[in-house]
C-alpha positions as CSV (number, residue, x, y, z in Angstrom):
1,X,24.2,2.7,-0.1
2,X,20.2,1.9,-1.1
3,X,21.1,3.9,-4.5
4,X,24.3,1.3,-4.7
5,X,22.3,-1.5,-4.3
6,X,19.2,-0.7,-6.3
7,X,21.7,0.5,-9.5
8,X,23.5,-2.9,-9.1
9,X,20.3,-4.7,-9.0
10,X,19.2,-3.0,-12.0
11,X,22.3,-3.8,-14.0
12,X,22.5,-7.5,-12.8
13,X,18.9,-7.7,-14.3
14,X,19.0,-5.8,-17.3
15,X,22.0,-8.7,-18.1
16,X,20.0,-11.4,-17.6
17,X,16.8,-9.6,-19.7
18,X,19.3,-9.5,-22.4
19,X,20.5,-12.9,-22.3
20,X,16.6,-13.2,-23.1
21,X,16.6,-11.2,-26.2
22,X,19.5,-12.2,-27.8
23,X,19.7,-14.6,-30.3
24,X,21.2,-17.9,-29.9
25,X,22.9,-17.5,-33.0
26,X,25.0,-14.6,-32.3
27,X,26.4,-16.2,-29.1
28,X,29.6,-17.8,-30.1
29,X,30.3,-21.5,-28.2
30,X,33.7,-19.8,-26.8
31,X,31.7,-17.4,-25.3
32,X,29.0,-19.6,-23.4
33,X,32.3,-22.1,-22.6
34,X,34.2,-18.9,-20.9
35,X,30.1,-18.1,-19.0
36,X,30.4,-21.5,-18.3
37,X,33.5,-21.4,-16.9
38,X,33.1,-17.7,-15.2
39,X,30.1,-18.7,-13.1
40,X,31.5,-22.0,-11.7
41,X,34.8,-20.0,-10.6
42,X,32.6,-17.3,-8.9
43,X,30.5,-20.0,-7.0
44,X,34.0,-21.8,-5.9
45,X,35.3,-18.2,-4.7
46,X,32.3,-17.2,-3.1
47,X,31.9,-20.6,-1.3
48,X,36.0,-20.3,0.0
49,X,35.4,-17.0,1.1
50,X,32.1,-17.4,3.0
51,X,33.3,-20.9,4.3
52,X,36.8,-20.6,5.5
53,X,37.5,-17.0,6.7
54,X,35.9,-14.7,9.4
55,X,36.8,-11.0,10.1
56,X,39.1,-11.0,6.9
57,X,41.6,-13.5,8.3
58,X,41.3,-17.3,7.2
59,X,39.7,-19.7,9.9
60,X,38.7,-23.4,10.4
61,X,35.4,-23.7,12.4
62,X,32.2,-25.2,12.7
63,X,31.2,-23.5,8.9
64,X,34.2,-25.4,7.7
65,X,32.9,-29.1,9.1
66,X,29.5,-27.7,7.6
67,X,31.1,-27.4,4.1
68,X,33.2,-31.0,4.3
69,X,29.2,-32.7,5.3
70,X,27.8,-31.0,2.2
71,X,30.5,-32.2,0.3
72,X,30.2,-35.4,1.2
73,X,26.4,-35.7,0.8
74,X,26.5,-34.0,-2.5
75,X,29.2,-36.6,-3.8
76,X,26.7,-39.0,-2.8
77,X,24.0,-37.9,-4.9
78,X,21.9,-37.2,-1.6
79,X,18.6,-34.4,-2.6
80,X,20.0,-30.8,-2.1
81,X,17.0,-30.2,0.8
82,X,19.0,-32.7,2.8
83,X,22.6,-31.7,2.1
84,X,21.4,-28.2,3.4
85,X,19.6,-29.4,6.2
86,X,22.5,-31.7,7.3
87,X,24.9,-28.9,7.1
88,X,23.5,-26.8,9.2
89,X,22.9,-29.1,11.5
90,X,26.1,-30.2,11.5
91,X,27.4,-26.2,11.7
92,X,25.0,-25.6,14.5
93,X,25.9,-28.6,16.9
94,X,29.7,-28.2,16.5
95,X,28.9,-24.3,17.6
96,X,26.9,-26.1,20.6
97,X,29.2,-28.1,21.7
98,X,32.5,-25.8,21.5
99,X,30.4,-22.7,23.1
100,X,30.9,-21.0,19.7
């Protein structure tokens, strides 16, 4: 599993090294719109997966709530230190108070 993890690691950075060393030039627009595009609809996935299901099955608890406040805050231009801080906060007193 280490071996897994360190040969991923390796590939993810020898992407980003290139991205480095490549000219601007031969990146076409259509391709930095569809990176554009790619990495947005990762973040979104990863954020509904992490946020709204537990032990493989879909699930509205205190992460949820956590989730709507940051939401909220971000929509609201609040600093990103805050939103976080807020969220868990939020996350952690809904667990308290429920007996999560």
């Amino acid at each position: 599993m280490i071996l897994i993890v360190l040969a991923a690691s390796a590939a993810v950075y020898s992407w980003k090294l290139f991205g480095y060393l490549i000219p601007q030039t031969w990146i076409s627009a259509g391709f930095r719109l569809f990176a554009d595009r790619v990495t947005t609809v990762l973040l979104a996935a990863l954020v509904g997966v992490q946020g709204f299901t537990a032990a493989g099955e879909y699930s509205l608890d205190a992460k949820a709530v956590g989730l709507g406040v940051a939401a909220l805050l971000l929509a609201l231009r609040v600093p990103y230190i805050l939103v976080i801080i807020a969220a868990a906060l939020t996350a952690a007193a809904i667990r308290a108070a429920l007996g999560f």
